[in-house]
DSSP file (Angstrom, degrees, kcal/mol; ACC not computed):
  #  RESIDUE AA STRUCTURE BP1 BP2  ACC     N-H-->O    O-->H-N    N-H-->O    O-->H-N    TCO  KAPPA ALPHA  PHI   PSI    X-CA   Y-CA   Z-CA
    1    1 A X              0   0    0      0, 0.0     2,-0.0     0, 0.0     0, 0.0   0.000 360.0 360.0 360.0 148.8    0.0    0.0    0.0
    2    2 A X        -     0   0    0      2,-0.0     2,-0.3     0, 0.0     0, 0.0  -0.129 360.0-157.6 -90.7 174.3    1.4    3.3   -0.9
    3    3 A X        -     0   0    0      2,-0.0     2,-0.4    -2,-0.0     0, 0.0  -0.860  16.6-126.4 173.6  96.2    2.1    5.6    1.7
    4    4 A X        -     0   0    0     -2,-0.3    20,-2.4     2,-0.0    21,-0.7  -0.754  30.8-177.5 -76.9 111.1    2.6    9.5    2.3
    5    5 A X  E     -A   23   0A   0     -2,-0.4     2,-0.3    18,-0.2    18,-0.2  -0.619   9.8-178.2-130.7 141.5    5.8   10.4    3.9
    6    6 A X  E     +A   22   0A   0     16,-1.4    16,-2.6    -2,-0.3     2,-0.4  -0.959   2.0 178.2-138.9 122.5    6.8   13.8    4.9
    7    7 A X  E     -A   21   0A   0     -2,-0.3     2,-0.4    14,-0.2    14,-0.2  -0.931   3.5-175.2-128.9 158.1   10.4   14.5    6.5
    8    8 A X  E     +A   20   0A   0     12,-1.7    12,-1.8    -2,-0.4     2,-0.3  -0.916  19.1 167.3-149.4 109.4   11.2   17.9    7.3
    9    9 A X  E     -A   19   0A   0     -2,-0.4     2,-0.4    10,-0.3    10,-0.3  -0.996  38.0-155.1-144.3 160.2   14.7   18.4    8.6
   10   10 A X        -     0   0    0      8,-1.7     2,-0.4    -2,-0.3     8,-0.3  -0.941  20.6-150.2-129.9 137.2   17.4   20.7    9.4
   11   11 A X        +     0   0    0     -2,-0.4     2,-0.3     6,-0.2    23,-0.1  -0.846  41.1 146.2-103.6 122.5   21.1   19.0    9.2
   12   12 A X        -     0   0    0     -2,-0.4    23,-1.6     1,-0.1    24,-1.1  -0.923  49.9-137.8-160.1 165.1   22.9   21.0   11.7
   13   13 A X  S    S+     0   0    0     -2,-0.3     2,-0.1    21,-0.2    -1,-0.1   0.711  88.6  55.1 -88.4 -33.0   26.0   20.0   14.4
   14   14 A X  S >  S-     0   0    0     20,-0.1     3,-1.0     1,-0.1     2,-0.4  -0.467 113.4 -82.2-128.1-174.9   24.6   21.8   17.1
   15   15 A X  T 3  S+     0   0    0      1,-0.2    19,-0.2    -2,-0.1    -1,-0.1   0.037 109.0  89.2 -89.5  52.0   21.1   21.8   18.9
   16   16 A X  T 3  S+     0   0    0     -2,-0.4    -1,-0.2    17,-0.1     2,-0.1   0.382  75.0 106.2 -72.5 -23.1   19.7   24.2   16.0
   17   17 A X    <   +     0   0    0     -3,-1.0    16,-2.2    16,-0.5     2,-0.2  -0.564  46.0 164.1 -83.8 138.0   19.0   20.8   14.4
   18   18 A X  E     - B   0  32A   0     -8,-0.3    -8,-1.7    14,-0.2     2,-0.3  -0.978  20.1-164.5-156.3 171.8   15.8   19.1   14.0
   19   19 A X  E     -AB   9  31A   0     12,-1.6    12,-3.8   -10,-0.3     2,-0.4  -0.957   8.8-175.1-139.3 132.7   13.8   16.2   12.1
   20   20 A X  E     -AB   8  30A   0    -12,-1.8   -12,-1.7    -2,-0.3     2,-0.3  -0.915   8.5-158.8-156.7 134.5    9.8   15.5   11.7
   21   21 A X  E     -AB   7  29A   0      8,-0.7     7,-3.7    -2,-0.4     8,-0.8  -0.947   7.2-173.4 -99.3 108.1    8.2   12.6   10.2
   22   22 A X  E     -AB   6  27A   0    -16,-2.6   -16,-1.4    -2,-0.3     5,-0.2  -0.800   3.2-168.4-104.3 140.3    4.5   12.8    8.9
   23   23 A X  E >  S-AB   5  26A   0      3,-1.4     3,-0.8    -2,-0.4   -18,-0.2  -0.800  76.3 -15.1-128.7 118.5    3.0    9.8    7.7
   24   24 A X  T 3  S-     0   0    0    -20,-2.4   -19,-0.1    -2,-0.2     3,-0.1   0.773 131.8 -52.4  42.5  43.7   -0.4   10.2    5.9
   25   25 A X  T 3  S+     0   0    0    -21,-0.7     2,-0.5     1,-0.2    -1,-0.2   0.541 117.8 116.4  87.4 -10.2   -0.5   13.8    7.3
   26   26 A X  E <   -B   23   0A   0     -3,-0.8    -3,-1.4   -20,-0.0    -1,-0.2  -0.889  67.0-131.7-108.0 133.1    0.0   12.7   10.5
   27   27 A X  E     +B   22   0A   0     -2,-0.5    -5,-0.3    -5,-0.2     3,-0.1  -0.248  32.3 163.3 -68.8 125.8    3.2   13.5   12.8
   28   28 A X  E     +     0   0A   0     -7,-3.7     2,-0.2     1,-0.2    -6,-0.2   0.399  63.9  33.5-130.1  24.2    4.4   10.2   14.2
   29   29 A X  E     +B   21   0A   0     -8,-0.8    -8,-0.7     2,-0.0     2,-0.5  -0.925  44.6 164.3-159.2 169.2    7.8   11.9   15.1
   30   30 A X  E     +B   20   0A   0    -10,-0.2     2,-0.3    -2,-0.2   -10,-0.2  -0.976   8.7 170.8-164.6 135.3    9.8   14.7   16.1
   31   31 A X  E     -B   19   0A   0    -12,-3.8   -12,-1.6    -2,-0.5     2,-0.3  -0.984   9.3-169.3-143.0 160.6   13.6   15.1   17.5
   32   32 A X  E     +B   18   0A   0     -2,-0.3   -14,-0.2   -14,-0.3     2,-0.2  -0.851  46.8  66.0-156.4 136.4   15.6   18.1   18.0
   33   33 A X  S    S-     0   0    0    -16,-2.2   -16,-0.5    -2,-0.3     2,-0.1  -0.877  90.4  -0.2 173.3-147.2   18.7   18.4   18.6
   34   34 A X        +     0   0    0     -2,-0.2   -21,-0.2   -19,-0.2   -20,-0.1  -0.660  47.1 178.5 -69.4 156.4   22.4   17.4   16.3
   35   35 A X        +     0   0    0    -23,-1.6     2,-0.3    -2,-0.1   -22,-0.2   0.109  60.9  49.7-130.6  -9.5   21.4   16.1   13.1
   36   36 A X  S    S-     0   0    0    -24,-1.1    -1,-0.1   -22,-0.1     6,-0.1  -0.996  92.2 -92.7-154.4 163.9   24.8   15.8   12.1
   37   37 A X        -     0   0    0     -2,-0.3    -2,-0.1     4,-0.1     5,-0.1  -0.095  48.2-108.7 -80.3 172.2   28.0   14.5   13.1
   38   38 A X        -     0   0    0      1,-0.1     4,-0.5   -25,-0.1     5,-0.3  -0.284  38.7-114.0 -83.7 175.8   30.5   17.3   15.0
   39   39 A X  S    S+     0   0    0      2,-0.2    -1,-0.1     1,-0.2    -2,-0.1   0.670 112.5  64.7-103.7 -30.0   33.2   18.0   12.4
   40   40 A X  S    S+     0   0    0      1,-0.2    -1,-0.2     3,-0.0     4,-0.1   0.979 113.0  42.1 -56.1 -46.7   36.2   16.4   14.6
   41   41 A X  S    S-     0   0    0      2,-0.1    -1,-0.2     3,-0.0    -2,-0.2   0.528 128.7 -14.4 -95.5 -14.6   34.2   13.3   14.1
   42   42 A X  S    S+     0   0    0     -4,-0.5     2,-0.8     1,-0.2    -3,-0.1  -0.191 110.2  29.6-153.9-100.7   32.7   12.7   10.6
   43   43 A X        -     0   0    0     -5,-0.3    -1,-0.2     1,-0.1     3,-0.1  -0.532  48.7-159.9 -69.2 119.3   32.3   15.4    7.6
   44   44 A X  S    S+     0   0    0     -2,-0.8     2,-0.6     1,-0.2    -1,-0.1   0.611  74.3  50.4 -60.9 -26.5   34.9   18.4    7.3
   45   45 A X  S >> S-     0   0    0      1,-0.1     3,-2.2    -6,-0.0     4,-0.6  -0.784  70.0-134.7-134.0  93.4   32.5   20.4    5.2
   46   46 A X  T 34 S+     0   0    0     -2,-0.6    -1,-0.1     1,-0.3    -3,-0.0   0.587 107.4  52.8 -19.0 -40.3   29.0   21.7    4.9
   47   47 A X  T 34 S+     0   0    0      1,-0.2    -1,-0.3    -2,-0.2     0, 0.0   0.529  93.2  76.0 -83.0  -8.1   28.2   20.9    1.5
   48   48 A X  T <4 S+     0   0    0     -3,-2.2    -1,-0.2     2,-0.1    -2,-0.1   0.697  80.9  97.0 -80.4 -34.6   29.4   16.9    2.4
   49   49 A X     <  +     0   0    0     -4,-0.6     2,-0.2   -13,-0.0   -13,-0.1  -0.477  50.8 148.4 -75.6 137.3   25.7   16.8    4.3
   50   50 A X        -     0   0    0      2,-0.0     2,-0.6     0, 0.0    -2,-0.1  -0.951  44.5-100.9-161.1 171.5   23.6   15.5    2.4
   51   51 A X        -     0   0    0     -2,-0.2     2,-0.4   -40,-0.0    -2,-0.0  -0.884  23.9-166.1-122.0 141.8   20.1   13.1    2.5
   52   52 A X        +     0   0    0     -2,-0.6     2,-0.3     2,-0.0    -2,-0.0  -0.894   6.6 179.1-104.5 127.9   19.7    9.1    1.9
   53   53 A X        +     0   0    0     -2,-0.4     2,-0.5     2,-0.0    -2,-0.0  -0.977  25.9 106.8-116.8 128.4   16.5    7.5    1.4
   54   54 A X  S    S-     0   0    0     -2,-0.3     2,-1.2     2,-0.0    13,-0.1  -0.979  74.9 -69.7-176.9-176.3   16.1    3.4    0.6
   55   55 A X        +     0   0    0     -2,-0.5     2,-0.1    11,-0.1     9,-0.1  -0.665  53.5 179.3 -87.8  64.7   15.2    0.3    1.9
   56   56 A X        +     0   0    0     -2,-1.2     2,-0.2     0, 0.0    -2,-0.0  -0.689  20.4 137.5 -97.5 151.8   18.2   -0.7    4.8
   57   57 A X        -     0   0    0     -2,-0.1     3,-0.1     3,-0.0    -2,-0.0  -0.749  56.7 -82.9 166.5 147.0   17.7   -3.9    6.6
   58   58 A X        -     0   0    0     -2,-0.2     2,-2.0     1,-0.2     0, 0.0   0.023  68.6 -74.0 -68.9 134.8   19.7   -6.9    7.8
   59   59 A X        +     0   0    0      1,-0.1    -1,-0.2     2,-0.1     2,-0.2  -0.189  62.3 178.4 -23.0  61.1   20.4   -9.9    5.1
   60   60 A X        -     0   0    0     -2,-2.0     3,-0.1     2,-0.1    -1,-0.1  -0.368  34.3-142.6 -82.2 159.6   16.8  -11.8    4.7
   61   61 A X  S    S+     0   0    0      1,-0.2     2,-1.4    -2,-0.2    -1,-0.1   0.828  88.1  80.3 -85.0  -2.1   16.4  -14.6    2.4
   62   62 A X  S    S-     0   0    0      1,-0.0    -1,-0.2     0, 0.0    -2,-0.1  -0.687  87.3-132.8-104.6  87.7   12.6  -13.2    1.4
   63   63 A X        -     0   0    0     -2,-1.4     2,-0.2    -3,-0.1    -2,-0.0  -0.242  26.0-168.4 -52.0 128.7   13.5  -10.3   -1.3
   64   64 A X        -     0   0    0     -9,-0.1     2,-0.3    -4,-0.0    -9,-0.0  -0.679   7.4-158.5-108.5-178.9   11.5   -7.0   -0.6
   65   65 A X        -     0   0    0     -2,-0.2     2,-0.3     2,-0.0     0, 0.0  -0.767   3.0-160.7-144.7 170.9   11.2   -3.9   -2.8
   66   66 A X        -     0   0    0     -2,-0.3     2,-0.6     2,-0.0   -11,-0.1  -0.856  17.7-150.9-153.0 135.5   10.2    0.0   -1.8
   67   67 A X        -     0   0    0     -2,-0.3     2,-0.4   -13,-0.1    -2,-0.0  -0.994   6.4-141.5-128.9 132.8    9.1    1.9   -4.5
   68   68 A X        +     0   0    0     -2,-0.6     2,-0.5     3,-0.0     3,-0.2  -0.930  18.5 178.8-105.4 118.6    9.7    5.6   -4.6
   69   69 A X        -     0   0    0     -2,-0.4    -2,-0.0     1,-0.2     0, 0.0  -0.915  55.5 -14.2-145.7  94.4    7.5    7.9   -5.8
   70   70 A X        +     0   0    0     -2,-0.5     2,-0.6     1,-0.2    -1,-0.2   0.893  68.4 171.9  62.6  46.8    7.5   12.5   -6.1
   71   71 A X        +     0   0    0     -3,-0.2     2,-0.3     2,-0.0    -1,-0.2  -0.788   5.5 168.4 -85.8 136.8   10.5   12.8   -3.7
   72   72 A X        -     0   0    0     -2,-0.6     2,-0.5     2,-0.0     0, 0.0  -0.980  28.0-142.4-132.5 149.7   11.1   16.2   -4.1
   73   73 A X        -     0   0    0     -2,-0.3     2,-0.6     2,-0.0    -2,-0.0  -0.901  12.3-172.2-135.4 120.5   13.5   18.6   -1.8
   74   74 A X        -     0   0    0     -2,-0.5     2,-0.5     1,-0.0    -2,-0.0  -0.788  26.3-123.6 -97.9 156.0   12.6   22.1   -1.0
   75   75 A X        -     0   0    0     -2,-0.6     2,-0.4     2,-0.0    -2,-0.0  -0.913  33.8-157.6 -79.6  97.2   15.4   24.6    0.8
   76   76 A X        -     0   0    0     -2,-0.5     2,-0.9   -67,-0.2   -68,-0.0  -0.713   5.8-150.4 -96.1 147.6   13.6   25.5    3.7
   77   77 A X              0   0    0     -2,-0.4    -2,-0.0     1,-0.2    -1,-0.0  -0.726 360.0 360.0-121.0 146.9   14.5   28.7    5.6
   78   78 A X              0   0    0     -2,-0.9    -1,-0.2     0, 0.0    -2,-0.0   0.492 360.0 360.0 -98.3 360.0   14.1   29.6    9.4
């Protein structure tokens, strides 16, 4: 069954950062806080942040599929 997904997030080191998950219109999360790793520890560079979407999940023998469908990415600004 198809599925409406909304993420709304802000990629940030410090706690400026924040993430929300809609599904069918409805929120069924929210964090705020880091959203990305401190610099000492993972990316050197701003433009290096970036967002992944797929299907992750541990080795099964029963193939699944995800189909993706009007992902779009707006630049939101606070």
């Amino acid at each position: 069954r198809w599925l409406d997904l909304e993420i709304v997030a802000r990629f940030a080191r410090d706690e400026s950062g924040y993430a929300r998950l809609s599904v069918d219109g409805r929120q069924v999360a929210h964090y705020a806080g880091p959203t990305a790793y401190p610099r000492a520890g993972g990316y050197e560079d701003d433009t290096a942040i970036y967002f992944k979407m797929g299907l992750y999940r541990d080795a099964w023998p029963t193939p699944m599929t995800i189909y993706l469908d009007e992902y779009t990415k707006q630049e939101l600004l606070d």
